[in-house]
Backbone as CSV, one residue per row, in Angstrom:
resi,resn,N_x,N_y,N_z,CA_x,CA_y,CA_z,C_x,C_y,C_z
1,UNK,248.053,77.557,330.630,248.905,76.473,330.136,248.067,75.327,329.575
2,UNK,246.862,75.137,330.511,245.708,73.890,329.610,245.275,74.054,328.531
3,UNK,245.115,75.373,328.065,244.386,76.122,326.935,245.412,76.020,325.800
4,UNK,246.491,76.367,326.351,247.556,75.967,325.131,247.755,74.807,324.921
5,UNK,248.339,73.836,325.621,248.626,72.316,325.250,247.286,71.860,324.652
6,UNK,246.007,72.123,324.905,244.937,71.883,324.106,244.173,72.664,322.960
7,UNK,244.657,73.518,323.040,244.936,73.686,321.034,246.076,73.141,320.755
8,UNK,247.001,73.462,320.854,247.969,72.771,320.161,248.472,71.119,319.642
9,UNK,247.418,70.024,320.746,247.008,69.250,320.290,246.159,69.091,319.109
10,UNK,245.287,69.555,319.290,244.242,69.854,318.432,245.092,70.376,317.145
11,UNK,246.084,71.199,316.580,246.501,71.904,315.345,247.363,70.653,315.323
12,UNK,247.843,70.234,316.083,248.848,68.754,315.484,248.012,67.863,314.620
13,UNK,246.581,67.531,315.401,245.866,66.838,314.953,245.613,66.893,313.611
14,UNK,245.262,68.175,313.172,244.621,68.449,311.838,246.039,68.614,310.893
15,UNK,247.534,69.518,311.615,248.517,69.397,310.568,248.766,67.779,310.183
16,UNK,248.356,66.543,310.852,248.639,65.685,310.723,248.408,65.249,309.278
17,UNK,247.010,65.770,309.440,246.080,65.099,307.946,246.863,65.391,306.813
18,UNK,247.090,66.312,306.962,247.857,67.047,305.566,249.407,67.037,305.223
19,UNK,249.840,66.288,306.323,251.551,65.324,306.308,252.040,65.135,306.536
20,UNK,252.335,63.865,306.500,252.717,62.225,307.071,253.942,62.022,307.250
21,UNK,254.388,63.312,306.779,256.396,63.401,307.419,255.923,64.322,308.861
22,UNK,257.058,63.658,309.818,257.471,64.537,311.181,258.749,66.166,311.183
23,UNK,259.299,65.350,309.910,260.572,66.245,310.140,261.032,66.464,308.472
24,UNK,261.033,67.884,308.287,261.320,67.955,306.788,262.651,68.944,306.494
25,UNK,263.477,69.379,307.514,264.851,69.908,307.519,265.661,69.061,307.178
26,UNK,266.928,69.146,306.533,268.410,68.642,306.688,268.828,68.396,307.748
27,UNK,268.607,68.035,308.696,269.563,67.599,310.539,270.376,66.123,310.692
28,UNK,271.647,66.637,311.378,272.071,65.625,311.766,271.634,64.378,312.610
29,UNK,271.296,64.798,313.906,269.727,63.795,314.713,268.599,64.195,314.505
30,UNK,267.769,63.550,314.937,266.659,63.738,314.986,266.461,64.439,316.365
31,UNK,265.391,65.407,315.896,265.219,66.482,316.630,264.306,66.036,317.963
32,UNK,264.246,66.357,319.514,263.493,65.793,320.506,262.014,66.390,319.721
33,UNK,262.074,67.516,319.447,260.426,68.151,319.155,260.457,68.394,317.380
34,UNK,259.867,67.456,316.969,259.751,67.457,315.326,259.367,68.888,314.233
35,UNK,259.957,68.635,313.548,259.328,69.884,312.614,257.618,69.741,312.739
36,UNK,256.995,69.235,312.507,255.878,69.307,312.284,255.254,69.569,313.822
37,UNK,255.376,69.092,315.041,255.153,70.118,316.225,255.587,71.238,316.504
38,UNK,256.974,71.365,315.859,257.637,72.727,316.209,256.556,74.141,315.232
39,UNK,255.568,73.301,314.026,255.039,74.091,313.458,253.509,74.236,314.494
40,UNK,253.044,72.984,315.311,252.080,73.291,315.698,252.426,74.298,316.951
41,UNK,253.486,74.355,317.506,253.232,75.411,318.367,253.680,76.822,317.973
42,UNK,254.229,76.886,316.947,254.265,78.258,316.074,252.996,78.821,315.625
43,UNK,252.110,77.902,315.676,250.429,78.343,314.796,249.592,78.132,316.407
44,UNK,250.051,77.553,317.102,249.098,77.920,318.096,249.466,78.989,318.795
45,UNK,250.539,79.291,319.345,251.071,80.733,319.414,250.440,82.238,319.160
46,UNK,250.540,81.503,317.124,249.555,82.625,317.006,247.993,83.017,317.204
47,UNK,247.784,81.775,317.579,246.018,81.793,317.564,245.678,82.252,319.100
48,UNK,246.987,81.986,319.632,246.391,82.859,321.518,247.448,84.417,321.548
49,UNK,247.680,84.397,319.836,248.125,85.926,319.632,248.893,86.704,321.098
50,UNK,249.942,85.409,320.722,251.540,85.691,321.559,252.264,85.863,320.545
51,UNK,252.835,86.987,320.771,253.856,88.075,319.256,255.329,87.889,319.720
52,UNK,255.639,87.631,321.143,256.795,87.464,321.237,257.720,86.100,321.984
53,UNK,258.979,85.720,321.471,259.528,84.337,321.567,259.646,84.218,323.510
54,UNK,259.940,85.546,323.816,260.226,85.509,325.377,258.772,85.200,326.193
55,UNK,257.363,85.782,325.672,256.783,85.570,326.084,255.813,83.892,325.760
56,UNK,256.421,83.857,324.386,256.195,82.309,324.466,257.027,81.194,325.370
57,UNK,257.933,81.249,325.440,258.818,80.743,326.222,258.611,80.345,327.542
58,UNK,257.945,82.177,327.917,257.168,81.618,329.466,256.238,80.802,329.598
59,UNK,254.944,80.859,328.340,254.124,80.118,328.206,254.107,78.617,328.190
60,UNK,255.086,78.417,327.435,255.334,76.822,327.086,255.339,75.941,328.052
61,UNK,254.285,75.354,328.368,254.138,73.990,329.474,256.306,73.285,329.125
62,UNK,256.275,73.069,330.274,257.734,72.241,330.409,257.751,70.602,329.314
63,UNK,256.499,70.186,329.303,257.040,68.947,327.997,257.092,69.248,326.486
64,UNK,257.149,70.864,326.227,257.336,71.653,325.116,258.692,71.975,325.121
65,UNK,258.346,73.304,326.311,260.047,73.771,326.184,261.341,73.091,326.360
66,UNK,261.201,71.800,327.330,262.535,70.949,327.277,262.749,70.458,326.597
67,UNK,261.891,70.446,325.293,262.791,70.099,323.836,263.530,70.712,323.142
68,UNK,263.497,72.226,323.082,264.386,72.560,322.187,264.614,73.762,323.037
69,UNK,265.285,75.083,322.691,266.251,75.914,323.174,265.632,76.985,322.345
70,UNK,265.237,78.027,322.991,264.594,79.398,322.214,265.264,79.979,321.258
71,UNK,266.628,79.729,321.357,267.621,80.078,319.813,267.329,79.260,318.591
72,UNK,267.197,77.829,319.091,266.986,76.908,318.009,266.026,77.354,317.541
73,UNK,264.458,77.075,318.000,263.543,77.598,317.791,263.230,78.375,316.752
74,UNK,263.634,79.631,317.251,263.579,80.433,316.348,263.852,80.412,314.719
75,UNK,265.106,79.526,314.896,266.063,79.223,313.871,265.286,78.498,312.558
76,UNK,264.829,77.390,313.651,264.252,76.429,312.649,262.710,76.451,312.186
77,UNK,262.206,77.649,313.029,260.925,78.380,312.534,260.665,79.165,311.243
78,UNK,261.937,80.098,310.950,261.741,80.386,309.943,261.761,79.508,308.985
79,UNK,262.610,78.708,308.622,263.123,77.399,308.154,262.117,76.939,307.645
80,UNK,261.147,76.565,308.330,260.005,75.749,308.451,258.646,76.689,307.666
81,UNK,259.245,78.310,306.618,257.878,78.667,306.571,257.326,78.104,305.344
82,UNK,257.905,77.665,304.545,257.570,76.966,303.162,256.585,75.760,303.251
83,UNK,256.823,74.880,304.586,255.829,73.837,304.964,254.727,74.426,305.177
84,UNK,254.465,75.434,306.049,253.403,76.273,306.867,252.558,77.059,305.295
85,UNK,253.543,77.388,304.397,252.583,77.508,303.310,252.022,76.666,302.813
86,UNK,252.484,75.309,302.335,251.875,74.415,301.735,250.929,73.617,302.398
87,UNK,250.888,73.988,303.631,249.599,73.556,304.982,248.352,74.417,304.396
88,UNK,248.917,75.673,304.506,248.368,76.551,304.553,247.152,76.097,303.717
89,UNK,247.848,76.232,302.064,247.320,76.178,300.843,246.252,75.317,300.814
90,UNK,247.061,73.929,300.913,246.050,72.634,301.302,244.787,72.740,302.414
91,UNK,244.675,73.217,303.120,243.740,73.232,304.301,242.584,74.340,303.546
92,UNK,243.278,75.725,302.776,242.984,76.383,302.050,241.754,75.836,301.027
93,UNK,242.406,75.023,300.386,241.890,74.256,299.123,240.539,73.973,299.707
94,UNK,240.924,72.934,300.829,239.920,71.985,301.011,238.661,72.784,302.057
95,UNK,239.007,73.584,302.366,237.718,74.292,302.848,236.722,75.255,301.787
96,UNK,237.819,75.801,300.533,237.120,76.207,299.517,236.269,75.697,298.577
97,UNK,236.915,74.330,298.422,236.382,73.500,297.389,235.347,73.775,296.578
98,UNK,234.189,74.191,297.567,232.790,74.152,297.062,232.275,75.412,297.122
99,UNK,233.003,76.456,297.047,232.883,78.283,297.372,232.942,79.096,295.637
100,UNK,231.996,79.339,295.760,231.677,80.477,294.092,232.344,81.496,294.389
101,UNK,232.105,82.630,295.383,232.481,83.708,295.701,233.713,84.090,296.144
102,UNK,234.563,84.782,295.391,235.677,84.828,296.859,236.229,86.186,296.924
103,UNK,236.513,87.180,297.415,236.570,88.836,297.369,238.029,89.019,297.402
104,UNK,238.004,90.289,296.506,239.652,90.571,296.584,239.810,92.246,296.915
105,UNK,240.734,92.204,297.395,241.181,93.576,298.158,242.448,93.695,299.049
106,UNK,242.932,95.003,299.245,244.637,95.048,299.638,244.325,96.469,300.390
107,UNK,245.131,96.200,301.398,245.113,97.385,302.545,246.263,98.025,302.601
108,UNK,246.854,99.485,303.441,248.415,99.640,303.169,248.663,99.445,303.937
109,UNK,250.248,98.957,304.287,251.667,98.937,305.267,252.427,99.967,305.505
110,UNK,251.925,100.750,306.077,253.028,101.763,306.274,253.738,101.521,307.317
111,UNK,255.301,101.599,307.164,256.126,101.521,307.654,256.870,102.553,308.613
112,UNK,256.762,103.998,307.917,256.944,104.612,308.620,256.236,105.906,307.805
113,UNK,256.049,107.253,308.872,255.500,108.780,307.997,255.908,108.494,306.699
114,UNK,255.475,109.793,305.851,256.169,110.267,304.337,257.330,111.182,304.638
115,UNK,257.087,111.781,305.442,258.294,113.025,305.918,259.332,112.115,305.995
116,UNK,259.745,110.613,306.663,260.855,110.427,307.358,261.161,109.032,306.285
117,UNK,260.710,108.832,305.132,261.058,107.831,304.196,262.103,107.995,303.565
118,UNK,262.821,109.005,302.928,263.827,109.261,302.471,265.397,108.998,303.622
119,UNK,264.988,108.956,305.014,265.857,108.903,305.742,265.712,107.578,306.428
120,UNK,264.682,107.101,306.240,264.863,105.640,306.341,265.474,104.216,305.610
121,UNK,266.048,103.552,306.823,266.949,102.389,305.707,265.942,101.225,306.466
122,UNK,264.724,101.014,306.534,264.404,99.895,306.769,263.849,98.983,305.607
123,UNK,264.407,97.700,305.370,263.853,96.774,304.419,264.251,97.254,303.044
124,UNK,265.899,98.325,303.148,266.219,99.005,301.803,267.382,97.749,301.038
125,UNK,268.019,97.191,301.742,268.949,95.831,301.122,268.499,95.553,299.812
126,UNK,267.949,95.330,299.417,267.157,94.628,297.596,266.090,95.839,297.279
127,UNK,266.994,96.401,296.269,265.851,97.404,295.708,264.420,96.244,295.406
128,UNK,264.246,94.997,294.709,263.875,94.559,294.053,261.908,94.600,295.809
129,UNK,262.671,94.512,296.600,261.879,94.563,297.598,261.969,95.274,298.361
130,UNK,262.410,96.226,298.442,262.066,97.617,299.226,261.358,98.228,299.167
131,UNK,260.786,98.891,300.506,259.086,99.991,300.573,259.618,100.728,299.031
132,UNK,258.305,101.570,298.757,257.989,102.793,298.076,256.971,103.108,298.542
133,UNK,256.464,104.534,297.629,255.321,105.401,298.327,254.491,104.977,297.009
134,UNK,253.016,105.033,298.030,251.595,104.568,297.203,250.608,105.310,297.563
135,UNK,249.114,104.793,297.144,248.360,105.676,297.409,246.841,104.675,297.959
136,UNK,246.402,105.210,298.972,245.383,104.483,299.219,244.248,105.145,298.827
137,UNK,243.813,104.390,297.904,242.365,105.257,297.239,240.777,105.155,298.164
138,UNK,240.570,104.008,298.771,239.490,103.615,299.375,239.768,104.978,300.742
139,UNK,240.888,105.045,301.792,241.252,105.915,302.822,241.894,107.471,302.369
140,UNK,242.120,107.428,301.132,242.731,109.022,300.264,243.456,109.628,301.069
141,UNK,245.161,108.435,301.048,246.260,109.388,301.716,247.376,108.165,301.118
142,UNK,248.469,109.420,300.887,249.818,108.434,300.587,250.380,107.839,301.774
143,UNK,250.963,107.042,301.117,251.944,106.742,302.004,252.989,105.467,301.733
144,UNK,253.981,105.281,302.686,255.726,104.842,302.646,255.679,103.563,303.068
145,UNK,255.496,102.119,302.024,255.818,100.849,302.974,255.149,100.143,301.534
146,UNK,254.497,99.115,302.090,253.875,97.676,301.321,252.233,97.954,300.776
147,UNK,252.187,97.285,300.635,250.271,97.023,300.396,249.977,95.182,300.302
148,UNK,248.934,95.122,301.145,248.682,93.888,301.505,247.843,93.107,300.808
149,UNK,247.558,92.187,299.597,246.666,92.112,298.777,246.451,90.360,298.914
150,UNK,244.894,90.322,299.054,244.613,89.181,299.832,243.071,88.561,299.239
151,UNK,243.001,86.926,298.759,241.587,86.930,298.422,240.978,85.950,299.678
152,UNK,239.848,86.540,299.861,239.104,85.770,300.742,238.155,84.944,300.647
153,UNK,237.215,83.849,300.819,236.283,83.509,300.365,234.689,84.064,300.845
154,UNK,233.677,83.533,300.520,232.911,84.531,301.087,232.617,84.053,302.963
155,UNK,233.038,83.040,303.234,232.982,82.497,304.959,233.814,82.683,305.089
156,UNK,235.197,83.672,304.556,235.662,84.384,305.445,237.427,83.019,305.375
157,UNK,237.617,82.197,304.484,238.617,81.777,304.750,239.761,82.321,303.447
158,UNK,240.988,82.341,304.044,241.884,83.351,302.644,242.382,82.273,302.189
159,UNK,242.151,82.824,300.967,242.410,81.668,299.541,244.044,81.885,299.268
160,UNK,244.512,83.216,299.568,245.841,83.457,298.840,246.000,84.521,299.222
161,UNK,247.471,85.551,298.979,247.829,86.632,299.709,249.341,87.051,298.867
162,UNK,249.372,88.047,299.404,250.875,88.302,298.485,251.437,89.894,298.635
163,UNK,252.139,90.210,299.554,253.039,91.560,299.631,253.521,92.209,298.494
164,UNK,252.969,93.365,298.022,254.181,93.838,297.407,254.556,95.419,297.342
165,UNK,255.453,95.734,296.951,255.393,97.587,296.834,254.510,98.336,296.832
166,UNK,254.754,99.350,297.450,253.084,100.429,297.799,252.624,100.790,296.193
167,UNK,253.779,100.775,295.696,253.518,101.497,294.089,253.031,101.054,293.183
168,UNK,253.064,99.591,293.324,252.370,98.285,292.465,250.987,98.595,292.356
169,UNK,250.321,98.841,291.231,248.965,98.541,291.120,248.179,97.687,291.433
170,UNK,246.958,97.440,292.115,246.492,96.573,292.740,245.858,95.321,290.901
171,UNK,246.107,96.242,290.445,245.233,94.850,289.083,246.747,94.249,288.870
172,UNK,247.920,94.569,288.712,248.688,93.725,288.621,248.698,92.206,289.734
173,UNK,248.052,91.998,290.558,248.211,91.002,291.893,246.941,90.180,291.014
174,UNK,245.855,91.101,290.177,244.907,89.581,289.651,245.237,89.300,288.612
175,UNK,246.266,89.725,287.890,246.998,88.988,286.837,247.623,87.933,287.241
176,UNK,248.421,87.983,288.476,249.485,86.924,288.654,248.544,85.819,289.399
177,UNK,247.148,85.873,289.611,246.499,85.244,290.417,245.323,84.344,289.646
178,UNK,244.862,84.871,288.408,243.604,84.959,287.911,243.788,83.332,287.108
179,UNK,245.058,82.775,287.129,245.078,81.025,286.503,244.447,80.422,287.908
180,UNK,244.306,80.878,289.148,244.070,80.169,290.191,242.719,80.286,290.616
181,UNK,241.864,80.725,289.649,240.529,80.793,290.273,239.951,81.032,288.555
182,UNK,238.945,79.943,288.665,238.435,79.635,287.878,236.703,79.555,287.940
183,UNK,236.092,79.501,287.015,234.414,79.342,287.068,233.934,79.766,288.830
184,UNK,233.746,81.210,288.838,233.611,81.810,290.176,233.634,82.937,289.618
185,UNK,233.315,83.522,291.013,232.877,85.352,290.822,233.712,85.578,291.842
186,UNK,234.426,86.665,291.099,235.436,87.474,292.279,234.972,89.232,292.414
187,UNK,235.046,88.977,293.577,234.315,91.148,294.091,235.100,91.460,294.441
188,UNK,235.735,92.130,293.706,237.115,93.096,294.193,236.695,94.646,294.437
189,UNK,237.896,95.428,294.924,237.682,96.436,295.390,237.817,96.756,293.893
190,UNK,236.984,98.224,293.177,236.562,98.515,291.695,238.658,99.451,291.577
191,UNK,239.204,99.309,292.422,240.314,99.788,292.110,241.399,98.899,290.961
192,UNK,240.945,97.516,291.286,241.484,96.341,291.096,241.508,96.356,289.011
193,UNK,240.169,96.575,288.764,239.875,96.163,287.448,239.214,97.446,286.706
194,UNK,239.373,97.042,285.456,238.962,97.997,283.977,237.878,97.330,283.314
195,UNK,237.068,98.127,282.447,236.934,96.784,281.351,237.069,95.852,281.055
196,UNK,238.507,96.442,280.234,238.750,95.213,279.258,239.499,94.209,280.762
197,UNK,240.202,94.411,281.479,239.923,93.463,282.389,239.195,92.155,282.582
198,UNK,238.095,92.504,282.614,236.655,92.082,283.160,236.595,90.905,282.556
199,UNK,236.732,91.557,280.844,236.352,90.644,279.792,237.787,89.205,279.747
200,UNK,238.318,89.714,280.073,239.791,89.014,279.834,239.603,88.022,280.848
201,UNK,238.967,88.491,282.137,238.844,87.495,283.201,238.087,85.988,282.552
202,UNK,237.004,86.979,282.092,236.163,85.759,281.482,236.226,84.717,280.584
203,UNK,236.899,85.525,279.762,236.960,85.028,278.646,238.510,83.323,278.514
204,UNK,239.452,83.985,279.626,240.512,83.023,280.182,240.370,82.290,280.734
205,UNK,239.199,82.101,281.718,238.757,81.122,282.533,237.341,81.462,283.399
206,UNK,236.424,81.987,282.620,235.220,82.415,282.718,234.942,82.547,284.737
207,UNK,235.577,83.356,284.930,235.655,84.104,286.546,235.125,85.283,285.991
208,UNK,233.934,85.577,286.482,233.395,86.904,286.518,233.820,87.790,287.928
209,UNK,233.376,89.048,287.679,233.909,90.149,288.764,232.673,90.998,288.631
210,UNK,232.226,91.044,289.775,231.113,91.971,290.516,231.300,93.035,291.294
């Protein structure tokens, strides 16, 4: 319980820097435990890699949990993930600032076998985002779900990230990415890029690829 209330001080501390609002929902009162704590103990949570609300719940020192109600919680967690990106980003930024290098590469999600995809309805609601089948070239096996495509810097902090269909080509993710990184070298997995690629990188905003 010390270990938690002291990170989680500590992540208040630093979400602080980055903004100066407490509470960024629509609510009628004001909430006993603010959006912006309700985010630090969502991120400290994860950093003592507690996956579930019941077992956070137990965790939560009593001047946590008697603020809000594990339904709410939940509620206003998701709510809250658009802030947690723009934390994200910002904290992102400012540790990159001064980083040349930053590596790109995407792993798969499989969701479930290939045998049992056709009979699966998970995450089928919006074709526009539903699994398909892909291929992992680096591990040489198909398979039924997402692909995870993510740039890192070279100490290891992620610059950016982005889910999408197993079927999606991985060079489509540095198209939609490549206005955001500029005068730097990016090492991607050689699945990522072509040629004329290469040249296009450069030539748009002189980011080379190694």
């Amino acid at each position: 319980m010390n270990n938690f209330i002291t990170k989680y001080e500590k992540i208040l501390e630093i979400l602080k820097q980055f903004e100066t609002k407490s509470n960024f929902l629509n609510q009628k009162r004001c909430p006993r435990l603010s959006d912006i704590e309700l985010i630090s103990v969502d991120l400290t949570a994860e950093s003592l890699s507690i996956d579930s609300e019941y077992q956070l719940f137990r965790t939560l020192p009593d001047s946590l949990s008697s603020k809000i109600e594990r339904s709410v919680y939940n509620h206003r967690r998701r709510k809250l993930f658009h802030i947690k990106e723009r934390i994200r980003k910002a904290l992102s930024e400012k540790l990159t600032n001064t980083e040349n290098y930053f590596i790109v590469d995407s792993m798969p999600l499989e969701i479930c076998k290939l045998s049992r995809s056709s009979r699966t309805s998970i995450c089928k609601e919006d074709y526009q985002t539903s699994p398909s089948k892909g291929y992992c070239a680096s591990q040489k096996f198909h398979f039924y779900g997402y692909k995870l495509h993510a740039v890192c810097s070279a100490s290891g902090v992620f610059s950016d990230f982005e889910l999408t269909q197993a079927s999606v080509h991985d060079i489509h993710y540095l198209k939609n990415i490549k206005n955001n990184f500029s005068s730097c070298v990016l090492i991607p997995y050689k699945g990522y890029l072509s040629a004329e690629y290469q040249l296009d990188l450069f030539t748009s905003n002189q980011t080379k690829s190694d």
